[in-house]
C-alpha positions in Angstrom: -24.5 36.9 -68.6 -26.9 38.6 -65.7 -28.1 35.3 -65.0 -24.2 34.0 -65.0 -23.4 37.3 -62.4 -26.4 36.4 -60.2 -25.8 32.7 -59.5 -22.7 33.3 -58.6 -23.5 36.4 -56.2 -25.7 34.1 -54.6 -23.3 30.8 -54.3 -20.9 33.3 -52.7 -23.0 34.8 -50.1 -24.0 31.4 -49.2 -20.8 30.3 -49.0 -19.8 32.9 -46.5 -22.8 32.4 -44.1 -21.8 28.7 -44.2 -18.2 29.8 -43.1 -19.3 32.4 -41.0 -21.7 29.9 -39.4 -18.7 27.6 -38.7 -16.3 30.6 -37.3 -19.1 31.3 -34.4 -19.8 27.8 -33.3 -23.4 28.4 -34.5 -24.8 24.8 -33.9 -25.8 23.0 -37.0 -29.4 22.5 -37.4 -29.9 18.8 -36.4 -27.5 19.6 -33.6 -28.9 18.0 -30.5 -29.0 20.9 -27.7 -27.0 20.3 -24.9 -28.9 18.9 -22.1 -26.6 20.3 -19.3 -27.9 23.6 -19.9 -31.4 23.7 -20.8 -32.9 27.2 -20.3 -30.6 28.6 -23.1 -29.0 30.8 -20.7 -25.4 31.9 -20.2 -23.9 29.5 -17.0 -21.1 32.0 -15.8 -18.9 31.7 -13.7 -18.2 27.6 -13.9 -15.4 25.2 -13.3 -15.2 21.9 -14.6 -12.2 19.5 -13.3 -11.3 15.6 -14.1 -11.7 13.0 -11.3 -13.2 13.0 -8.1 -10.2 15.1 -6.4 -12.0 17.5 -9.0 -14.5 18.2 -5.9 -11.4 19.8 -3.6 -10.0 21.7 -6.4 -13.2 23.0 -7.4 -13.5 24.4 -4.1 -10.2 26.0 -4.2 -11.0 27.9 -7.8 -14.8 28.7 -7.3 -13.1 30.7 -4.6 -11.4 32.9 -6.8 -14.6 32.5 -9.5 -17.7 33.9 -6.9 -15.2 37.5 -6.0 -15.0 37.9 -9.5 -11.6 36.9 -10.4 -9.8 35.8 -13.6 -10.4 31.9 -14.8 -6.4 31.8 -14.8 -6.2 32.5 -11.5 -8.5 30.0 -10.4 -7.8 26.9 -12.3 -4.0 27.6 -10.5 -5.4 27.7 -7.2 -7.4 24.7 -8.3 -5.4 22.5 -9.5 -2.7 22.9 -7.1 -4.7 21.2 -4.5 -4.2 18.0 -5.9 -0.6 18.7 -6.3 0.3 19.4 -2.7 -1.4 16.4 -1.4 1.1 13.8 -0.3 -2.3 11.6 -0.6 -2.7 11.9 -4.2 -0.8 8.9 -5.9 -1.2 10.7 -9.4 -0.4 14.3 -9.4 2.3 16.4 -7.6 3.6 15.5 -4.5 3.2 11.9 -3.5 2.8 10.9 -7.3 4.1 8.0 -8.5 8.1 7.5 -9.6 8.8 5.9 -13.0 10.6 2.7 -13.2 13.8 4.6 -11.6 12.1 5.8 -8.6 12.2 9.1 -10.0 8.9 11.2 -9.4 8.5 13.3 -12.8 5.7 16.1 -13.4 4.3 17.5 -15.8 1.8 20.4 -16.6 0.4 22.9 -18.9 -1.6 26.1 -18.3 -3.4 28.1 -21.1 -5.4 31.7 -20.8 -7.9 33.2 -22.7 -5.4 35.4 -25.1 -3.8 32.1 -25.9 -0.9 32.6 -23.8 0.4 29.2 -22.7 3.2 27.8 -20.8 4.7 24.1 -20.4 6.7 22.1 -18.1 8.1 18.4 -18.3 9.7 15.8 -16.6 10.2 18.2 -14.0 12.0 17.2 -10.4 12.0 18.2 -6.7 9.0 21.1 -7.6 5.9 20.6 -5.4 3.7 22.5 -8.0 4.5 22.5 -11.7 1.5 24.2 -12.9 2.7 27.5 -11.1 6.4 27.0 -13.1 4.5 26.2 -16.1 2.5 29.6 -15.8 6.1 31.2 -14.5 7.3 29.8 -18.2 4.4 31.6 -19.8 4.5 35.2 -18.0 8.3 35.0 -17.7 10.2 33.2 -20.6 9.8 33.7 -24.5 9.1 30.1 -24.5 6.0 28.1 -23.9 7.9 24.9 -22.8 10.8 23.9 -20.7 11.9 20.1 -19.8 14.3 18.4 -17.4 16.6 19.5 -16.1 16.6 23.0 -17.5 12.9 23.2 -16.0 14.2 22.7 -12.7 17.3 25.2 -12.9 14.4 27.9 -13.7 12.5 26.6 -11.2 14.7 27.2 -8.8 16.0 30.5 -10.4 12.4 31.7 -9.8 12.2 31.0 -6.1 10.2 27.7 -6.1 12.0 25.6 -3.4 13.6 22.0 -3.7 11.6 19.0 -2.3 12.0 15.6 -2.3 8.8 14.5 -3.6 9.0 10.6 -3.0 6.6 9.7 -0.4 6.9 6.6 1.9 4.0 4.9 0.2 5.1 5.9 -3.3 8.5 4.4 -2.4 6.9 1.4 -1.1 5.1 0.5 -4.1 7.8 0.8 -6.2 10.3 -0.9 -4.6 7.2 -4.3 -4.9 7.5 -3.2 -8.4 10.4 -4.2 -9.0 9.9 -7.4 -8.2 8.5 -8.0 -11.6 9.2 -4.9 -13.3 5.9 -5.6 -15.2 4.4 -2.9 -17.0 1.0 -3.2 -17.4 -0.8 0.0 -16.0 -4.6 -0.6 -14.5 -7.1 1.3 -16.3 -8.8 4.2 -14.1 -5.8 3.6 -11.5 -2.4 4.0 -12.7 -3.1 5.2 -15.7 -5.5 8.1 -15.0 -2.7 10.8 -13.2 -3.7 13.8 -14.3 -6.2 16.7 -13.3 -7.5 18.8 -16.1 -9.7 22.1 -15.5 -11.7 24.6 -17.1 -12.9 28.0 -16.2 -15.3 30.5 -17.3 -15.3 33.1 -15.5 -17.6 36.2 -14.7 -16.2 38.0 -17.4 -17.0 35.4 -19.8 -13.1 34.7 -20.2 -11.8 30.8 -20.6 -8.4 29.5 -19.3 -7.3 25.8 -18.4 -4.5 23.7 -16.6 -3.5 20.4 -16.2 -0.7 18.5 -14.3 0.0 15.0 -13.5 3.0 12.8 -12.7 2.3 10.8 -15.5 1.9 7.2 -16.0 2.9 5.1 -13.1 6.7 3.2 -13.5 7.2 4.8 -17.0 10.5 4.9 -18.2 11.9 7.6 -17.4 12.0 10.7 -20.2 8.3 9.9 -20.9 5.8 12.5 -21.6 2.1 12.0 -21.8 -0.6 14.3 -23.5 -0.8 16.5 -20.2 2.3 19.0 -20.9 1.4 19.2 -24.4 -1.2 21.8 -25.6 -3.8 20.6 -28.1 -3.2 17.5 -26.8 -4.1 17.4 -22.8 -5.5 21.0 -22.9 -6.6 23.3 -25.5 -8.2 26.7 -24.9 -10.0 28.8 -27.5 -11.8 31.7 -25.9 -14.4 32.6 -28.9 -15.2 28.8 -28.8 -14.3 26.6 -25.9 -12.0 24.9 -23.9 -11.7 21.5 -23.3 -8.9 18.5 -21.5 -8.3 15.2 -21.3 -7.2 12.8 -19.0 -6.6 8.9 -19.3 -3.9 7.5 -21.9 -1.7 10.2 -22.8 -0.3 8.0 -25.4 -3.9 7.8 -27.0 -4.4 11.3 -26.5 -1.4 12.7 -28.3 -2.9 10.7 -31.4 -5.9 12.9 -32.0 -4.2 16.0 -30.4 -7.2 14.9 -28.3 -8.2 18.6 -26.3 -7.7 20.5 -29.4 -10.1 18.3 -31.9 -12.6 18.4 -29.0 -12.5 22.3 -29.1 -12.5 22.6 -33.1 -15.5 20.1 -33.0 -17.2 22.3 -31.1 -16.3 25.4 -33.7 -18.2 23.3 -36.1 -21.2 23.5 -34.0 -21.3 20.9 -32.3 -22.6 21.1 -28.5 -19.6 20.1 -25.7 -21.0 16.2 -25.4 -20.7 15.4 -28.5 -17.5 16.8 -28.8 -16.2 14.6 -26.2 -17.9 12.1 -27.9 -16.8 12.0 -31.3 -13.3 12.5 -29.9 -13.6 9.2 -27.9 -14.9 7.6 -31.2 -11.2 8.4 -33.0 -9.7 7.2 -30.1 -11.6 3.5 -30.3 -11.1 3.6 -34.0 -7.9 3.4 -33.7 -7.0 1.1 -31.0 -9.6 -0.9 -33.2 -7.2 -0.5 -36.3 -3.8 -1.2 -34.6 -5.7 -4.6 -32.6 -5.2 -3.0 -29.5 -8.1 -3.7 -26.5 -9.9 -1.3 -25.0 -10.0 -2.8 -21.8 -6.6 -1.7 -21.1 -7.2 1.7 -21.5 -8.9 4.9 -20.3 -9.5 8.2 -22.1 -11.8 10.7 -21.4 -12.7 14.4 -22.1 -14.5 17.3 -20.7 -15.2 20.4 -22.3 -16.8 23.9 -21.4 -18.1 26.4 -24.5 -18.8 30.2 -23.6 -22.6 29.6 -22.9 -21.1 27.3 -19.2 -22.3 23.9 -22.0 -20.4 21.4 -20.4 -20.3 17.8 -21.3 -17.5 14.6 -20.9 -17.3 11.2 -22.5 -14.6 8.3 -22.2 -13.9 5.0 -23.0 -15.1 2.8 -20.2 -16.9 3.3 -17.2 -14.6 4.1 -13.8 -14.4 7.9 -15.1 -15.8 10.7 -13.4 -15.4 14.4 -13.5 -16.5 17.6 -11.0 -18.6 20.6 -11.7 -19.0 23.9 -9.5 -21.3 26.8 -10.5 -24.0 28.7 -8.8 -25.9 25.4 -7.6 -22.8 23.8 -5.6 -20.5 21.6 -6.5 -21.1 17.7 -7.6 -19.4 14.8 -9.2 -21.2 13.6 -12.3 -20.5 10.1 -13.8 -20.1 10.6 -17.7 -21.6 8.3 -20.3 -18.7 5.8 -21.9 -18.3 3.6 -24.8 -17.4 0.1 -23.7 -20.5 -1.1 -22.7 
C-alpha cells in the first residue's frame, strides 16, 4: 500500500512540473534557442511591425519606447503612421475601396492586462486604431462595426474625412472594367500593419489596422479586427500578429496559436513557423495553391525573442531596439 501511496506521490508531482513547465513557457529540452537573441539576455524595450512601412512606424513608437513609455502608447503612435499616409494603398487613408468604391477599415488594439478594443468596416475615420482603443477605454464592448462605429466615432470627436484618394479612385474605376477578383500576393492582399511592443517595464501590447483586401465586397472582414486572429497579446507569454490572407488567418485563429505555441515552449520562430505549417495544410487539403496567397507572422516573447515566418517569399517585417532600426527578410515555405 506504501509502495501504491508513493508512486502516485511521485506521478503527481511530475505531472505538475510538466504543467507548471508549460504555464511559464519554459522551453522544452530539444527546443532550438532562438537565434535572434543569443546572449540569453532580456532585449527591452523592442518593437517589431509587418512590412517595410514597419521602418516609419517603428520610428514613430521607439519614440515613445527610449523615454520610457507604455508599449500601448507606442504601437498607437506607430501604427498610425501608416494610416495617415495618403501614399499607403493598404492601410488608412489612401487604402484601397472595395468593389463599391467604398474605403473600409479595420483595426484592433490589445494591452498587457488583456484589455482590447475592435473596429470594422469603419468609414470617413483617418485612424481606426485610435477608435478601436476609444472602444476599449470608453465602451463596455470590445467591438463596434459599421455604421454604429462611425456614429461613436464621431460622438468621440474624431472628424469626418473622405478617405478616397485620386489614385485609389483611379484604380478602381480600371477595376471595373473587369470586375475580376483575383488579389496579387504581397500586393493587394497584404493591407495590414501589425505591431508589437515590449516595453521598459517589461509590459506587451499590440495593434493592427488595414483597409483590408483590395475590391472586396463590401461587409468583408479579414483577420485584422479580430483578436486571436490578426493579433493576440498574452503578457506572461508573448504577443504575436499576422498579416497576409485574412481569410487564412481566421482559420487557425492564426495570432493566438502563435502565442499558445510559444506557452508550450516553443521559441517565437518556430511559432511562426508551425503556424504557417497549418496554414499550408490546409490550403493543401481544400486543393487550393499557394501561389495565390500570402500569410505571415511575427511574434515577440518577454525575453525581446522575436522571430517571423510566411508562406512565400515577398514578406518582410521591421525591428527597432537599442541597435537601430532594420528590415529583416523572414525565412518562407514555398521554395
Amino acid at each position: 500500500m506504501n509502495n501504491r501511496r508513493n508512486f502516485l506521490k511521485t506521478a503527481a508531482m511530475a505531472s505538475a512540473a510538466v504543467a507548471l513547465s508549460s504555464f511559464t513557457g519554459k522551453p522544452e529540452e530539444n527546443e532550438e534557442p532562438n537565434n535572434n537573441l543569443s546572449d540569453g539576455k532580456i532585449r527591452k524595450p523592442i518593437v517589431l511591425s509587418t512590412w517595410n512601412f514597419g521602418l516609419k512606424a517603428n520610428e514613430a513608437a521607439w519614440e515613445v519606447l527610449k523615454k520610457g513609455g507604455r508599449a500601448l502608447d507606442a504601437v498607437e503612435a506607430g501604427v498610425k503612421i501608416p494610416e495617415g499616409d495618403p501614399t499607403e494603398r493598404s492601410v488608412g487613408y489612401g487604402g484601397r475601396p472595395d468593389r463599391d468604391g467604398r474605403v473600409t477599415l479595420d483595426a484592433c488594439i490589445m494591452d498587457e492586462m488583456s484589455n482590447i478594443g475592435s473596429v470594422g468596416c469603419l468609414e470617413f475615420i483617418k485612424h481606426p486604431i485610435s477608435v478601436a482603443r476609444a472602444v476599449m477605454e470608453k465602451t463596455p464592448h470590445v467591438m463596434l462595426v459599421g455604421d454604429g462605429a462611425l456614429q461613436f466615432a464621431l460622438a468621440q470627436g474624431f472628424p469626418k474625412e473622405n478617405l478616397l484618394v485620386p489614385d485609389s479612385e483611379r484604380e478602381w474605376k480600371e477595376w471595373l472594367k473587369t470586375s475580376e477578383y483575383k488579389p496579387i500576393a504581397n500586393i493587394e492582399n497584404h493591407d495590414t500593419i501589425g505591431m508589437i511592443a515590449l516595453d521598459a517595464d517589461g509590459n506587451l501590447s499590440g495593434a493592427c489596422t488595414t483597409s483590408g483586401m483590395a475590391f472586396k465586397m463590401h461587409g468583408r472582414l479579414g483577420d485584422s479586427p479580430i483578436i486571436g486572429a490578426g493579433l493576440y497579446v498574452d503578457n506572461e507569454i508573448g504577443a504575436a500578429t499576422a498579416t497576409g490572407h485574412g481569410e487564412e488567418v481566421i482559420r487557425i485563429s492564426g495570432s493566438h496559436l502563435v502565442v499558445e505555441l510559444m506557452r508550450q515552449g516553443k521559441s517565437p520562430q518556430k511559432a511562426c513557423e508551425e503556424a504557417v505549417l497549418r496554414v499550408v495544410k490546409l490550403m493543401k487539403n481544400r486543393n487550393k495553391d499557394l501561389k495565390d496567397i500570402q500569410v505571415g507572422f511575427i511574434a515577440l516573447n518577454k525575453k525581446g525573442d522575436y522571430g517571423s515566418y510566411c508562406v512565400q517569399s515577398g514578406f518582410n517585417y521591421a525591428v527597432y531596439d537599442d541597435t537601430g532600426n532594420k528590415l529583416i527578410n523572414p525565412e518562407f515555405y514555398l521554395k
